[in-house]
N, C-alpha and C positions, 0 to 999 in steps of 0.2 A: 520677225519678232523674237524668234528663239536666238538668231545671233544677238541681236539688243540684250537679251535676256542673261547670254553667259557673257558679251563683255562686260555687262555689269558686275557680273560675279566674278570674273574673272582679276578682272582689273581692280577691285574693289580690295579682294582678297590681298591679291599682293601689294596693295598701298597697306594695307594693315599689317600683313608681314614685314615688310622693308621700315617700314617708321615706328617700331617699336621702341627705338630709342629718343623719339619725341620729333623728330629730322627727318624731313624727307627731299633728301639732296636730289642734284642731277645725275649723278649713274643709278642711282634705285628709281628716277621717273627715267631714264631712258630704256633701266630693264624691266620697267610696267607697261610702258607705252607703246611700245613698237612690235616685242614679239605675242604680248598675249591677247590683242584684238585677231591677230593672225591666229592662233588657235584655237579661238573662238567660231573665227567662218572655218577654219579649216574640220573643227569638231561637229558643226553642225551640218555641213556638205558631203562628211564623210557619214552621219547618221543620217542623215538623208537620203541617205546613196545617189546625190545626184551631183557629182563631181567637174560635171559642166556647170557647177551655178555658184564655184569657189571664188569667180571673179566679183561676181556683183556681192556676194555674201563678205568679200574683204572691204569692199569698200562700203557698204553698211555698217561693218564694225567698226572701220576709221572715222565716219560722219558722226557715229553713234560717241563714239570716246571724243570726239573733238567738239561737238554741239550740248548733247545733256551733260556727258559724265562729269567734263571735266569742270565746269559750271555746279554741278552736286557738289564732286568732291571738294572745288573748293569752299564753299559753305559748312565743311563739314560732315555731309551725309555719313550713315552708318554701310553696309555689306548691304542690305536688305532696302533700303531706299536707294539705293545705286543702281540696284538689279530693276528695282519700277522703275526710274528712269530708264536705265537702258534699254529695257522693254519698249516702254514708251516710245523710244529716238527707233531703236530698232524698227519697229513697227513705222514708224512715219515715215525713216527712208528707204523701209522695203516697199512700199505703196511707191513710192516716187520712181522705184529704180522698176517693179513690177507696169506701170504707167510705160515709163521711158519704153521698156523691151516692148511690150503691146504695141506704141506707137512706129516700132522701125520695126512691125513685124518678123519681130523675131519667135514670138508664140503662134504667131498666125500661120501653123502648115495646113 
């Protein structure tokens, strides 16, 4: 949930940054897109302190930016309805990814 939480901010932020001139081309969505879901998991796996769960927390931010976000932003969403979606996604695909690791017993020591 907290990755969902700052891709939304994250990501949100810098589309508001980048398209202040009304434009929001393809080198400002490729340098929205791609590095800051990544420091997102990487921000919340290193407050976490749990640096073994940077894999599944990257790919929560990916699902999270490719399912809610980018469906809000194009409607228009604000920074703050970005972040509850991403909340939202986040939290759905950490259930799914928390599910996955349970079933191939990977929590089960």
């Amino acid at each position: 949930m907290l990755t969902g939480l700052f891709t939304g901010l994250f990501v949100a932020s810098a589309e508001e940054f980048f398209s202040r001139d009304g434009v929001f081309g393809g080198s400002e969505a490729l340098l929205t897109f791609v590095p800051f879901p990544l420091f997102a998991a990487l921000f919340v796996s290193i407050g976490l302190r749990r640096r073994r769960l940077l894999k599944r927390m990257t790919g929560v931010a990916y699902l999270t930016l490719t399912i809610p976000l980018l469906g809000i932003g194009m409607g228009g969403a604000n920074v703050l309805q970005q972040m509850l979606g991403g909340a939202i996604g986040g939290g759905f695909w950490g259930l799914l990814f928390a599910i996955r690791s349970s079933h191939t017993g990977v929590n089960s020591k």
